[in-house]
ROMAR-948591 format. One record per residue (C-alpha): z, y, x; residue in one letter; residue number from 1. Coordinates in steps of 0.1 Angstrom, whole numbers. Example, Ala and Ser with C-alpha at 12.3 -4.5 7.8 and 13.67 -1.06 7.14 Angstrom:
BEGIN
- z/y/x/residuo/num
- 78/-45/123/A/1 .
- 71/-11/137/S/2 .
//
This chain:
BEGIN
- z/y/x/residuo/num
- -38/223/-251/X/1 .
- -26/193/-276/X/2 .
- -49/168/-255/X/3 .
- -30/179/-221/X/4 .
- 0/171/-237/X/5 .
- -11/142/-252/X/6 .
- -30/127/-223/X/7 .
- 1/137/-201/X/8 .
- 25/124/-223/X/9 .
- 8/92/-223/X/10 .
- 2/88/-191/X/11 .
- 41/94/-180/X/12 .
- 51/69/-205/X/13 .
- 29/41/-196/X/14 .
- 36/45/-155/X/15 .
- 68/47/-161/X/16 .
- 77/16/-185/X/17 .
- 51/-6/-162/X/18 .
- 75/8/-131/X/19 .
- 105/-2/-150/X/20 .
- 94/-34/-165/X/21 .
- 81/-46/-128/X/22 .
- 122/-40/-120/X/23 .
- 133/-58/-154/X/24 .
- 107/-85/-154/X/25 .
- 116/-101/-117/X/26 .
- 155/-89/-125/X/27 .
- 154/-112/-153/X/28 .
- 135/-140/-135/X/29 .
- 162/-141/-108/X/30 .
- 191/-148/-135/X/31 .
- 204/-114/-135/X/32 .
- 216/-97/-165/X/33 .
- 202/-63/-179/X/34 .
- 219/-43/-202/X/35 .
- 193/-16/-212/X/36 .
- 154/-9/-206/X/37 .
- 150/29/-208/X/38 .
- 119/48/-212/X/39 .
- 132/86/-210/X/40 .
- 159/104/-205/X/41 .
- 182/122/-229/X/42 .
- 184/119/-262/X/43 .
- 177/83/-280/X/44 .
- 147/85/-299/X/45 .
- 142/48/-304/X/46 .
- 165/19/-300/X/47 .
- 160/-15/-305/X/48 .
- 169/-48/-297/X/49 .
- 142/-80/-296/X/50 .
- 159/-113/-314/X/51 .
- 141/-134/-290/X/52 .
- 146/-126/-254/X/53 .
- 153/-143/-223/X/54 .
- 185/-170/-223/X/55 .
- 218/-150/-218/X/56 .
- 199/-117/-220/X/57 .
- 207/-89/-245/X/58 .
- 183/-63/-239/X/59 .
- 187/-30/-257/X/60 .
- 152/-10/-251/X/61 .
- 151/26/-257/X/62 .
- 129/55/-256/X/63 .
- 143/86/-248/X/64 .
- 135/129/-255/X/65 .
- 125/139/-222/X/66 .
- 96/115/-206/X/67 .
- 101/122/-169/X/68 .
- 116/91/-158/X/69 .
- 131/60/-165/X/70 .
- 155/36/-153/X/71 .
- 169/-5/-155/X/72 .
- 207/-4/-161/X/73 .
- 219/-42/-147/X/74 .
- 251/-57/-154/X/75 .
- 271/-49/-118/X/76 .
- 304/-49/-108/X/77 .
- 300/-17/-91/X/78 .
- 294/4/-124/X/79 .
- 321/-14/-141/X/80 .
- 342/-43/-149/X/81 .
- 323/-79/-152/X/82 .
- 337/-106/-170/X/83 .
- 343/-136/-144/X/84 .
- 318/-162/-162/X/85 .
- 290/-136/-160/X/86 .
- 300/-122/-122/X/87 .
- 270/-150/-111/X/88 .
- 246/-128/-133/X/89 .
- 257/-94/-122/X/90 .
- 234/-75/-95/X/91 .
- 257/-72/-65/X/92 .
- 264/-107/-64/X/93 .
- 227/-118/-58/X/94 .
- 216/-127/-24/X/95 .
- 195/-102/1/X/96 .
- 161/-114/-13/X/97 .
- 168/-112/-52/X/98 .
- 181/-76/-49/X/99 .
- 154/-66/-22/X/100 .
- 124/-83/-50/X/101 .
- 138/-67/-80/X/102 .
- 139/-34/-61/X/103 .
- 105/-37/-44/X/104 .
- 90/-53/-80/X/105 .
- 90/-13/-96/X/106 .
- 66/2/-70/X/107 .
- 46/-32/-66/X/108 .
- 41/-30/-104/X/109 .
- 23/7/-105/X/110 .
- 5/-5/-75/X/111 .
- -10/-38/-90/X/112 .
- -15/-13/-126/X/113 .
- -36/5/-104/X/114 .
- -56/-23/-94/X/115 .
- -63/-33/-131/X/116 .
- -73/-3/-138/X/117 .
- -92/5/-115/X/118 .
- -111/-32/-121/X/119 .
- -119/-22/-156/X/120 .
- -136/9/-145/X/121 .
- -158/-11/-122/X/122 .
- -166/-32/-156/X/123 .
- -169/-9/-179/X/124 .
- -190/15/-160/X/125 .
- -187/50/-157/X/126 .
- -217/76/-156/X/127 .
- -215/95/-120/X/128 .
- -240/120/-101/X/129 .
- -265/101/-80/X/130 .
- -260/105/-43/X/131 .
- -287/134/-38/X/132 .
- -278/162/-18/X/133 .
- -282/198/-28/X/134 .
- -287/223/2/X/135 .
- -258/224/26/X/136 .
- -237/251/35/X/137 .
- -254/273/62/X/138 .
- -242/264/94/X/139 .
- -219/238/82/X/140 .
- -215/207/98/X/141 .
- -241/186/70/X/142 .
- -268/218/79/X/143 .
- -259/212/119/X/144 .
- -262/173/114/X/145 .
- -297/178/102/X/146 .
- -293/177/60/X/147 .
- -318/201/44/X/148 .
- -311/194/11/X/149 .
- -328/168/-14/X/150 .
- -321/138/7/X/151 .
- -304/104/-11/X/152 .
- -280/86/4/X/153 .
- -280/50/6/X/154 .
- -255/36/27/X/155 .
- -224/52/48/X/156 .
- -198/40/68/X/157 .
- -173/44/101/X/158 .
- -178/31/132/X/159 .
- -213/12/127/X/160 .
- -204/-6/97/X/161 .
- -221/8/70/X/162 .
- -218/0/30/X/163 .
- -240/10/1/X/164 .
- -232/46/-14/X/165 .
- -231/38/-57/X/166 .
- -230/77/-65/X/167 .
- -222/112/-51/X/168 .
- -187/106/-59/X/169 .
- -186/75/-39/X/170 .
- -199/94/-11/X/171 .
- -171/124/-14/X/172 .
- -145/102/-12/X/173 .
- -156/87/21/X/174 .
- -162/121/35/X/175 .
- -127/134/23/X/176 .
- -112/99/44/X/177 .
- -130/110/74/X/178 .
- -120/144/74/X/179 .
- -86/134/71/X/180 .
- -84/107/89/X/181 .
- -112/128/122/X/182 .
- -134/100/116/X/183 .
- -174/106/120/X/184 .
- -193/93/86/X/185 .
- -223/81/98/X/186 .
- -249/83/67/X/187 .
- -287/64/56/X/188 .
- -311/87/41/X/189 .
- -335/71/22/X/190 .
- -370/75/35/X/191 .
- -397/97/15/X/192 .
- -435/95/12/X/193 .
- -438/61/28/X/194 .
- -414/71/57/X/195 .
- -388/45/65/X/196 .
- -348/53/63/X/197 .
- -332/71/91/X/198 .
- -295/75/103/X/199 .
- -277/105/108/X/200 .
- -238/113/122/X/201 .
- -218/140/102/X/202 .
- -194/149/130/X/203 .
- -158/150/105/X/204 .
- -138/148/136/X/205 .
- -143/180/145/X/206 .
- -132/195/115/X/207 .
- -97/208/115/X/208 .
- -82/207/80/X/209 .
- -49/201/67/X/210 .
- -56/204/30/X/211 .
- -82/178/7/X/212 .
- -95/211/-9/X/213 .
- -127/229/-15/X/214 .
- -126/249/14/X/215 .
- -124/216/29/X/216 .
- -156/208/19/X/217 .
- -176/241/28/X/218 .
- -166/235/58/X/219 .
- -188/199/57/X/220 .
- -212/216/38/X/221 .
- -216/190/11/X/222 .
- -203/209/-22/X/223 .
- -224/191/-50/X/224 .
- -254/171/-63/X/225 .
- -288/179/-61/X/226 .
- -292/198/-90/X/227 .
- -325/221/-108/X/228 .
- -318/259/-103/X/229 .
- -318/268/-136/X/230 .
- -296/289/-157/X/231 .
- -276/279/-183/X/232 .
- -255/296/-204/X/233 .
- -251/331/-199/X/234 .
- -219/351/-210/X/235 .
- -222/382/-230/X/236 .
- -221/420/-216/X/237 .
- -224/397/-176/X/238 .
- -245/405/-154/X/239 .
- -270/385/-158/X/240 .
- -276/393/-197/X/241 .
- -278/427/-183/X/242 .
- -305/416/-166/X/243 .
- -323/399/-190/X/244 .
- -315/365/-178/X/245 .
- -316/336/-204/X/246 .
- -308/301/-208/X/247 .
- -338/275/-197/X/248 .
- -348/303/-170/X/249 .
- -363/284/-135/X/250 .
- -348/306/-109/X/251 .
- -378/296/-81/X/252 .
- -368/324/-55/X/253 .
- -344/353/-50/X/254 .
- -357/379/-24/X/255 .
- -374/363/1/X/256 .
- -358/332/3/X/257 .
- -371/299/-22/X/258 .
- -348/285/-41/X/259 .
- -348/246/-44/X/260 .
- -319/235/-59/X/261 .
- -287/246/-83/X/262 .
- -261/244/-52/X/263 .
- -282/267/-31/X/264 .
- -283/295/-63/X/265 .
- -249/295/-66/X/266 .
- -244/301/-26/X/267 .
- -268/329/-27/X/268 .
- -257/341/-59/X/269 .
- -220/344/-36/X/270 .
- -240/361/-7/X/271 .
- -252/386/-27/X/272 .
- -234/414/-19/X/273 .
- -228/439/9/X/274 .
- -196/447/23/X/275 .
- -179/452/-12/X/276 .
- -206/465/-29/X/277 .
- -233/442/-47/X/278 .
- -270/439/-36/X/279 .
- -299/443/-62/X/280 .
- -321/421/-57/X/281 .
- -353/405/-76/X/282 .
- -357/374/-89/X/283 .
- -386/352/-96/X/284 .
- -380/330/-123/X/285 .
- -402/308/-145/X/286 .
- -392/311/-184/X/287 .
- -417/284/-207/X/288 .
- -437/281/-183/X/289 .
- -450/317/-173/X/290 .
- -439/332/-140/X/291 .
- -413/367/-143/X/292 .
- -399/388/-122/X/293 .
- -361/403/-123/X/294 .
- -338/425/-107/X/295 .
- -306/413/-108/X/296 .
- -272/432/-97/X/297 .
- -243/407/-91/X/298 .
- -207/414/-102/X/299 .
- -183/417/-68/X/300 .
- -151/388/-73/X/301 .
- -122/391/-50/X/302 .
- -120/344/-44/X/303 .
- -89/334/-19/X/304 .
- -92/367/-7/X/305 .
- -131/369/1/X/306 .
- -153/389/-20/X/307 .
- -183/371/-33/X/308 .
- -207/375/-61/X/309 .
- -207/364/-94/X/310 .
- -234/368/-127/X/311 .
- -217/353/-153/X/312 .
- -239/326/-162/X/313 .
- -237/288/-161/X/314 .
- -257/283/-127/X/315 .
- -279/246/-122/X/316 .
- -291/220/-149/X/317 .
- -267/184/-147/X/318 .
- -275/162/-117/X/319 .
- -291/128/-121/X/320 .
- -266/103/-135/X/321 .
- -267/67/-129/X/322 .
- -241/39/-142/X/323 .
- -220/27/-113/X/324 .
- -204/-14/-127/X/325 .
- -194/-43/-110/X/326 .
- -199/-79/-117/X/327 .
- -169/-100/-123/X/328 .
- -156/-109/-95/X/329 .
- -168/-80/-73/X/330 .
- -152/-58/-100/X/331 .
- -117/-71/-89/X/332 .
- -124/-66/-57/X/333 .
- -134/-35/-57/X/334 .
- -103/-26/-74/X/335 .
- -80/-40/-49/X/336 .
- -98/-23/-23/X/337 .
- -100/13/-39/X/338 .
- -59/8/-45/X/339 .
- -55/-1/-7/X/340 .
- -76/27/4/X/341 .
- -62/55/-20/X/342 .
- -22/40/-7/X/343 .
- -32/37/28/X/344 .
- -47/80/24/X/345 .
- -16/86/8/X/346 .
- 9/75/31/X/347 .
- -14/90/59/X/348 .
- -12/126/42/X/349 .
- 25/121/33/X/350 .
- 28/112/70/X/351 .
- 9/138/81/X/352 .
- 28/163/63/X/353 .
- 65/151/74/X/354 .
- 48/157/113/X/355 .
- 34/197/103/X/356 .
- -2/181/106/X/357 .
- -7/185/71/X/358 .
- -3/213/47/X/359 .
- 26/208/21/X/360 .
- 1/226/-4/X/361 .
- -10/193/-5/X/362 .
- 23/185/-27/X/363 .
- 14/181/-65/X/364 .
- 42/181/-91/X/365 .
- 41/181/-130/X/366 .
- 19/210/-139/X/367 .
- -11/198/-121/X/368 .
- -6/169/-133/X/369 .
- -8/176/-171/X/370 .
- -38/197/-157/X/371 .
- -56/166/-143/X/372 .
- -44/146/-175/X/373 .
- -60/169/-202/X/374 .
- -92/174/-175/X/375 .
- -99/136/-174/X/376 .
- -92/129/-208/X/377 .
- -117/156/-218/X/378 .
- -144/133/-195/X/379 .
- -135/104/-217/X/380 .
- -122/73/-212/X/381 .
- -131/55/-182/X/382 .
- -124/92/-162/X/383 .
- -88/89/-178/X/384 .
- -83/54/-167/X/385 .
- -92/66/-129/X/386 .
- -67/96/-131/X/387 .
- -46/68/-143/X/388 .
- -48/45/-113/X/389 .
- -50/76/-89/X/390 .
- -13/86/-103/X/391 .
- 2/47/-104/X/392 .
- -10/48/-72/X/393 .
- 12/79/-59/X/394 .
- 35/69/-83/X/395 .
- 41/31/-63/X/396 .
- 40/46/-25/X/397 .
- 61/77/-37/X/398 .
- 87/52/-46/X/399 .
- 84/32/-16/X/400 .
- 93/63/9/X/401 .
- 129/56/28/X/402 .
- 150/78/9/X/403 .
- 181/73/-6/X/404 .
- 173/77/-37/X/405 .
- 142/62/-43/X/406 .
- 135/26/-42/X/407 .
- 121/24/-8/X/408 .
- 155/40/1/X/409 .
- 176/12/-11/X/410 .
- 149/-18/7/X/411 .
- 164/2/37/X/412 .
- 199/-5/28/X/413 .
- 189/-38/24/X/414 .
- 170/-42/59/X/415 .
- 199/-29/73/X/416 .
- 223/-56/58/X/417 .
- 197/-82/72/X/418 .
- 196/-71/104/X/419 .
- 232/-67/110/X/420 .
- 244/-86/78/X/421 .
- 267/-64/67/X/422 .
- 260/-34/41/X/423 .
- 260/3/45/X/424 .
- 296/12/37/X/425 .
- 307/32/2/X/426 .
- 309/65/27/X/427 .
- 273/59/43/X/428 .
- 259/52/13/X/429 .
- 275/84/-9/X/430 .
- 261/110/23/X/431 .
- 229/94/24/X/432 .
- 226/99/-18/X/433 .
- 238/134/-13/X/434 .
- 209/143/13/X/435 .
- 184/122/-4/X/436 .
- 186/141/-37/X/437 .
- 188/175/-15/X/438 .
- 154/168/5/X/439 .
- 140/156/-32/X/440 .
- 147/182/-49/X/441 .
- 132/204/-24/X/442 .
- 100/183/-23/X/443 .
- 98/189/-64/X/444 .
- 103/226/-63/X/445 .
- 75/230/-33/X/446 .
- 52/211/-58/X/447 .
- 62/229/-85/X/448 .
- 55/260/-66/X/449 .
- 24/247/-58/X/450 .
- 14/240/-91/X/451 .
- 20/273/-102/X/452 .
- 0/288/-72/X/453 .
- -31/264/-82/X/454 .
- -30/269/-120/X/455 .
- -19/308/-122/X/456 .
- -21/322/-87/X/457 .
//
């Protein structure tokens, strides 16, 4: 619980003062005067004052109680008198393309933090599963495209143009663009026994999901690495102590059907049950060695409203790893291309949401947040830093949506004055405030909602 908060904490203050200092930073570089660089809201917690700043700024910096936001306060004659030998360093006063920067530099920030950080993950490395498939999901699309289970990926891609796959989370993320986006991944699956690579399509057009969740992914059948089918740890008074299972046990067949791989245990492990009752059945395992036989009665859980079978036991050894780094140069660019593809998916999904084509379950807010915080933190640090980007990410296109309120609000204020070159009158602009914090505040207390769906429903 203290490394949630912590790792949430952490992460709210650091997107937040590289949001506001992209805002201060091009604020000050176009002569314009700012009063105070907050971190926080509320109560002052720390306040001080640099001696050596910027010629005719006196910054005051403060951190304030409640993390959840911060803001730029710029001397501007519409918040208050300005002394007439300063009105040439007061906001309002600037031209069209020194407001429109200094508005636009916030959002631009988070999305060029994003693209440092996700550069040094690319040099530092991080440890990922390697792109070998366990069984698919009967009669999912990956089982109907011709995946048994076992194969490596080496290269996938759209349209023809295929790229090398670094690690099974390289290839979920290109699945979860195509399913969102109806686009066909077309995969190479390394060759075995002296057999050369062959293609194959996985048809993610014809998928119809509205939600980037699991189900989402049973659907495309792909649900993990390959993995051994062996069982880990096994909870007390489950069903599978019951049943004499232990840790280290080889699970090579249930019933009549072999088992190759940890994926394909834990789907028949669900399957195990009829109606609402469970299924005995018997297991061969191999335990140091020597072959045993079991029978083993499942416990019946109610998941998203479908019963399934559970034995209380850690199910499947850890994948294969391998160390996915970049070089130098292909590290930065890797960086600015993961931060282009994860803004282009965003606004796609916001999109698709605002049009009914996308669930609004797909809304995070907060909780889940501080969820994902504490989850990657636990991974260690190069996990962190990717939840990092992932949320400056969000954070930067968030901010550039058209409402009034939010920064990409105020650029339209600003389009507007160039196209007809005058600005939105005092009236325009106090309705459009008013509706933009009514349709945000809705939009927090669906995510909210959500969040306490996901983390309690």
């Amino acid at each position: 619980m203290m490394l949630t908060v912590i790792a949430f904490v952490v992460a709210l203050g650091v997107l937040i003062a590289v949001h506001e200092y992209g805002h201060y930073r091009v604020a000050v570089a176009c002569g314009v005067k700012v009063e105070r660089f907050s971190v926080g809201f509320g109560k002052t917690l720390f306040r001080w004052q640099p001696k050596r700043q910027h010629p005719g700024q006196q910054t005051e910096f403060v951190i304030g109680a409640f993390p959840l936001g911060g803001y730029v306060k710029m001397l501007d004659e519409r918040e208050g008198p300005v002394a007439p030998e300063e009105r040439h360093r007061a906001f309002n006063t600037q031209p069209l393309r020194s407001r429109a920067a200094i508005v636009a530099a916030g959002p631009i920030a988070n999305l060029l933090l994003a693209v440092v950080l996700y550069t040094a993950v690319n040099w530092i490395g991080v440890q990922e599963p390697v792109a070998k498939l366990a069984r698919p999901v009967a009669a999912s699309l990956a089982e109907v495209a011709g995946l048994r289970g076992g194969e490596q990926i080496t290269r996938a891609g759209f349209d023809g143009d295929l790229s090398p796959v670094q690690s099974f989370e390289d290839l979920r993320w290109r699945m979860t663009r195509g399913a969102l986006d109806g686009r066909d991944l077309t995969l190479e699956v390394a060759g075995e026994g002296g057999r050369p690579a062959h293609q194959l399509v996985l048809p993610l057009s014809r998928i119809e999901t509205r939600d980037a969740d699991p189900q989402m992914f049973r659907k495309i059948g792909v649900l993990a690495p390959l993995t051994r089918p062996e069982i880990g740890e096994v909870m007390v008074d489950s069903a599978a102590a019951r049943a004499g299972l232990r840790n280290g046990d080889l699970v090579r067949a249930i019933g009549s059907t072999a088992i190759i791989d940890g994926q394909q245990l834990r789907e028949v492990i669900r399957a195990s049950i009829e109606g609402a009752q469970p299924r005995t059945q018997a297991w061969q395992i191999e335990r140091g060695g020597r072959p045993l036989t079991l029978d083993v009665t499942p416990e019946v859980r109610e998941e998203n409203g479908v019963k399934v079978g559970r034995v209380g036991a850690y199910v499947g050894a850890p994948p294969e790893m391998v160390t996915v780094r970049q070089g130098l140069v292909d590290g930065v660019w890797r960086g600015v291309v993961r931060t282009w593809e994860v803004s282009a998916l965003t606004v796609r999904m916001m999109a698709k949401m605002v049009i009914g084509e996308a669930s609004i379950k797909n809304l995070s807010g907060p909780l889940t947040i501080a969820d994902y915080a504490g989850k990657s933190a636990s991974l260690g640090f190069t996990q962190y830093l990717v939840f990092l980007a992932l949320i400056s990410v969000s954070l930067g296109v968030l901010n550039l949506m058209p409402l009034p309120v939010l920064d990409g609000g105020h650029l339209m204020y600003y389009l507007w004055e160039g196209l007809t070159g005058k600005s939105v009158s005092d009236a325009w602009m106090e309705r459009l405030q008013r509706g933009g914090v009514a349709l945000l505040l809705v939009m927090m207390s669906v995510a909210l909602f959500n969040d306490v769906t996901r983390l309690f429903g």
